[in-house]
Backbone bond lengths (Angstrom), bond angles and torsions (degrees), N, CA, C in turn:
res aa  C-N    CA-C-N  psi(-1)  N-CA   C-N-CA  omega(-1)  CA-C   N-CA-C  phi
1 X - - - 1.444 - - 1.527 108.53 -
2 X 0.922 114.75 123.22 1.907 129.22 179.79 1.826 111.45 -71.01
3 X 0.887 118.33 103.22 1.720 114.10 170.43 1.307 110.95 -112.27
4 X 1.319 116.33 -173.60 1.433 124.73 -173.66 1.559 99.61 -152.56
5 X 1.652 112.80 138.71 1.191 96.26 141.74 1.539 160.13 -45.96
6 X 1.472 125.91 139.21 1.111 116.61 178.90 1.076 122.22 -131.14
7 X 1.320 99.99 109.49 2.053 130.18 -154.01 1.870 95.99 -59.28
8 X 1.290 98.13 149.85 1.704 101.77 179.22 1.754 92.92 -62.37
9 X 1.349 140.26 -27.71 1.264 127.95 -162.59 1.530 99.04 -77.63
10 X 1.515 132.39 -27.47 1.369 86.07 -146.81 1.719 75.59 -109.58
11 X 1.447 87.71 179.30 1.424 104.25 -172.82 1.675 104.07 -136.14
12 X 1.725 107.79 -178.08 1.394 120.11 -166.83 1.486 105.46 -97.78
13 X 1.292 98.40 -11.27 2.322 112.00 -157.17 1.708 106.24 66.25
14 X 1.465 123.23 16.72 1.400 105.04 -171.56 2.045 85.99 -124.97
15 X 1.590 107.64 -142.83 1.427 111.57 -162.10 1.739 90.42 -97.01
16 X 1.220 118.49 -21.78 1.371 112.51 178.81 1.528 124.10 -39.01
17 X 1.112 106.66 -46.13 1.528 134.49 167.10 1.948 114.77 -41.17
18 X 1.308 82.59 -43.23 2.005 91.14 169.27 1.663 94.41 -82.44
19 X 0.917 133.94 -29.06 1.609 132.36 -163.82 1.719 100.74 -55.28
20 X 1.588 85.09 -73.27 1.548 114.64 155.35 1.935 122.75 -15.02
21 X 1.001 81.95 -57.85 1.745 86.20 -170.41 1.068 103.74 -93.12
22 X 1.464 135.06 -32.17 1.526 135.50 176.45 2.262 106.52 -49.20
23 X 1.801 82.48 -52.18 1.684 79.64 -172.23 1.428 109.73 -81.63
24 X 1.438 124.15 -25.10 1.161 97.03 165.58 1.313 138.06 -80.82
25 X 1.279 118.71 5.01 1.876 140.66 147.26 1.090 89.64 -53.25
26 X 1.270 151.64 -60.79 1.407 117.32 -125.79 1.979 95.97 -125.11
27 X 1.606 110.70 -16.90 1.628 102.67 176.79 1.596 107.17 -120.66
28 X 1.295 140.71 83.33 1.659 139.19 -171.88 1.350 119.00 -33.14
29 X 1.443 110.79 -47.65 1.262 96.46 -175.57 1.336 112.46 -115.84
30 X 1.479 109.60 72.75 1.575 124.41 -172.22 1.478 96.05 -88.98
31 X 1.413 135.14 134.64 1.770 140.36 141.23 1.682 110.78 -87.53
32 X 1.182 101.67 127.17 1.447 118.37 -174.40 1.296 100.38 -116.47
33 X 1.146 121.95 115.46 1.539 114.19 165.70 1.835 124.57 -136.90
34 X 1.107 111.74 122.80 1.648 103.78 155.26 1.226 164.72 -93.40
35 X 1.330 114.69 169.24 1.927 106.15 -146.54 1.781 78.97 -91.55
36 X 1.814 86.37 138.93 1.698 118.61 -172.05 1.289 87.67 -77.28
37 X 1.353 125.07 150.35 2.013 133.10 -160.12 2.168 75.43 -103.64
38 X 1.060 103.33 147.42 1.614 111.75 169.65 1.304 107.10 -102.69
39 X 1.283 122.92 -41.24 1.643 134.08 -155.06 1.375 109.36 -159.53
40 X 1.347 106.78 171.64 1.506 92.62 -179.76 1.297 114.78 -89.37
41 X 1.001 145.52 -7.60 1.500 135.03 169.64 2.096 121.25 -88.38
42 X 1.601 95.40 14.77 1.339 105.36 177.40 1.530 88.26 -108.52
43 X 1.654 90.36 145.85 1.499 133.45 -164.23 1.712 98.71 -72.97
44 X 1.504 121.48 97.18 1.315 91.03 -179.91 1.715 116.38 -104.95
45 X 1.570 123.59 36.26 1.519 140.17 -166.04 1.502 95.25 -115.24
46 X 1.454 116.90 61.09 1.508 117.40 174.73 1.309 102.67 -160.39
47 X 1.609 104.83 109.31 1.489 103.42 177.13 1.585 103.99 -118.27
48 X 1.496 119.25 -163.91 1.335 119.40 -144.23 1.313 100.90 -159.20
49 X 1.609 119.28 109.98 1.622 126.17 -156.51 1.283 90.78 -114.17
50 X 1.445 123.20 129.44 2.055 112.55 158.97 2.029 83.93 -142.25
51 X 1.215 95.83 177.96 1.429 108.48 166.44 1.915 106.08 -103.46
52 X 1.244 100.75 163.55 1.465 102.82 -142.13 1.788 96.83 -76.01
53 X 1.000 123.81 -10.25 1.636 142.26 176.75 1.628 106.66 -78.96
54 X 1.081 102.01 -19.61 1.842 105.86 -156.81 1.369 107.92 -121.07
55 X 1.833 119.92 101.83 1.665 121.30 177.50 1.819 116.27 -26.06
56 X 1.780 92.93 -51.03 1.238 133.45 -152.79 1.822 99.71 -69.95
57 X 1.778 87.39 119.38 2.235 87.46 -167.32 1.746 72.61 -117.95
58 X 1.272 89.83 161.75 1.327 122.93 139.08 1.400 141.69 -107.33
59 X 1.249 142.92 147.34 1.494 137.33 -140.40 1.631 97.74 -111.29
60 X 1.106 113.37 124.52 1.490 98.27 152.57 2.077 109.78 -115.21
61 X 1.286 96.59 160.11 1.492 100.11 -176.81 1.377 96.16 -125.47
62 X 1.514 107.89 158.06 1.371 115.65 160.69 1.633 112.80 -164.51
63 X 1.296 107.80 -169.41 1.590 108.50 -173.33 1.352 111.43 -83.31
64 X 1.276 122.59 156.81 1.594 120.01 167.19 1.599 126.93 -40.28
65 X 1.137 121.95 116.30 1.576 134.07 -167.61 1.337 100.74 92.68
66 X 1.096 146.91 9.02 1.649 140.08 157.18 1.334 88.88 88.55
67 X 1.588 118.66 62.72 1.187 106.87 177.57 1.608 106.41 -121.92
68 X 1.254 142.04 -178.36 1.559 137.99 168.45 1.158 126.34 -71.67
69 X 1.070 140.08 177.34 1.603 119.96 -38.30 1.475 135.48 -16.82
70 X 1.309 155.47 142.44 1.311 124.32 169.87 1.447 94.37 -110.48
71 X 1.067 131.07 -168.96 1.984 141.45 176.07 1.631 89.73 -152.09
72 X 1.169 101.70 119.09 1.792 102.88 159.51 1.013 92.44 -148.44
73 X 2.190 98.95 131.29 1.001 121.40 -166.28 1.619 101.92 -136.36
74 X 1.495 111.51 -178.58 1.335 102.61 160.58 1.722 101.84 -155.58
75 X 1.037 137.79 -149.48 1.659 132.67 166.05 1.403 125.38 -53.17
76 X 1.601 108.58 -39.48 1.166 109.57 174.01 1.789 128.25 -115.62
77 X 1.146 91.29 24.49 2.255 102.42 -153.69 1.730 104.11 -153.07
78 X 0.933 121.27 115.14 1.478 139.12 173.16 1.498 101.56 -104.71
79 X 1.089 120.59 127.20 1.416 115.25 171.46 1.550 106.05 -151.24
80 X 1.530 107.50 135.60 1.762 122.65 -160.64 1.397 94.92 -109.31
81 X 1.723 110.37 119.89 1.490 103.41 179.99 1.847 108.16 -127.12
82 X 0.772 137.87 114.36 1.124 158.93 -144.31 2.430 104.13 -85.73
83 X 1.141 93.72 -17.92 1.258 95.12 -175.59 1.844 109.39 -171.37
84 X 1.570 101.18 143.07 1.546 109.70 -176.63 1.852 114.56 -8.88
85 X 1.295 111.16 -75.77 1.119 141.92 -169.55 1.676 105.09 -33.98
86 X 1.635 105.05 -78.53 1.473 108.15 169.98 1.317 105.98 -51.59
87 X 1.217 148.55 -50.40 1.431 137.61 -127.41 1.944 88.93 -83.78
88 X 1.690 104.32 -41.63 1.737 112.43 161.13 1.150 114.93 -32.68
89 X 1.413 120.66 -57.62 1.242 117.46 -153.98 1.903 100.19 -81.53
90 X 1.079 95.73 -36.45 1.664 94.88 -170.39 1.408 106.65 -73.28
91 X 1.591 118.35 0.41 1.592 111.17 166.69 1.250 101.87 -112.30
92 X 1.326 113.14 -0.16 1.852 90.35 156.94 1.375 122.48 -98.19
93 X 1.308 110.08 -22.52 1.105 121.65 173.60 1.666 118.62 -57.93
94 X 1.330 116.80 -46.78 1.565 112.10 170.71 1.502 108.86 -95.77
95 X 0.972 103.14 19.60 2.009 105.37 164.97 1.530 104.67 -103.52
96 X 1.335 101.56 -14.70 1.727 96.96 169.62 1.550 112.44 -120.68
97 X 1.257 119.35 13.25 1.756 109.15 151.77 1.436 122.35 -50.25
């Protein structure tokens, strides 16, 4: 699967963007990255959080424009977050299992 970085500057224009800045307040050397769209019927609202030491990402999903619902999950943890704030906490929370 092809991703790209995703620079603290740019943003989605939606709440994702607070998601964004919340975790990187709170973990420094977070890599955020998103999945490159191939075609048009590939999903391109799925990016990919690990700390910069660690292969191992976790996914968050969301709606078109980085908007809510979010899903952050990882191998073993699905978690449904309904707004910026939670969706933060549930990527720090499985960035520190």
């Amino acid at each position: 699967m092809n991703t790209r970085v995703w620079a603290t500057g740019q943003t989605t224009g939606g709440p994702l963007d607070e998601v964004f800045r919340l975790v990187r307040a709170r973990v420094a050397d977070v890599v955020i990255e998103r999945k490159v769209k191939q075609d048009d019927a590939d999903d391109d609202d799925l990016f990919f959080v690990r700390i910069v030491t660690n292969p191992e990402a976790l996914e968050l999903e969301c709606q078109p424009g980085g908007r809510p619902p979010f899903i952050v999950s990882d191998e073993y943890s699905w978690i449904d977050a309904s707004d910026a704030v939670a969706a933060a906490e549930a990527v720090h929370e499985l960035l520190s299992a």
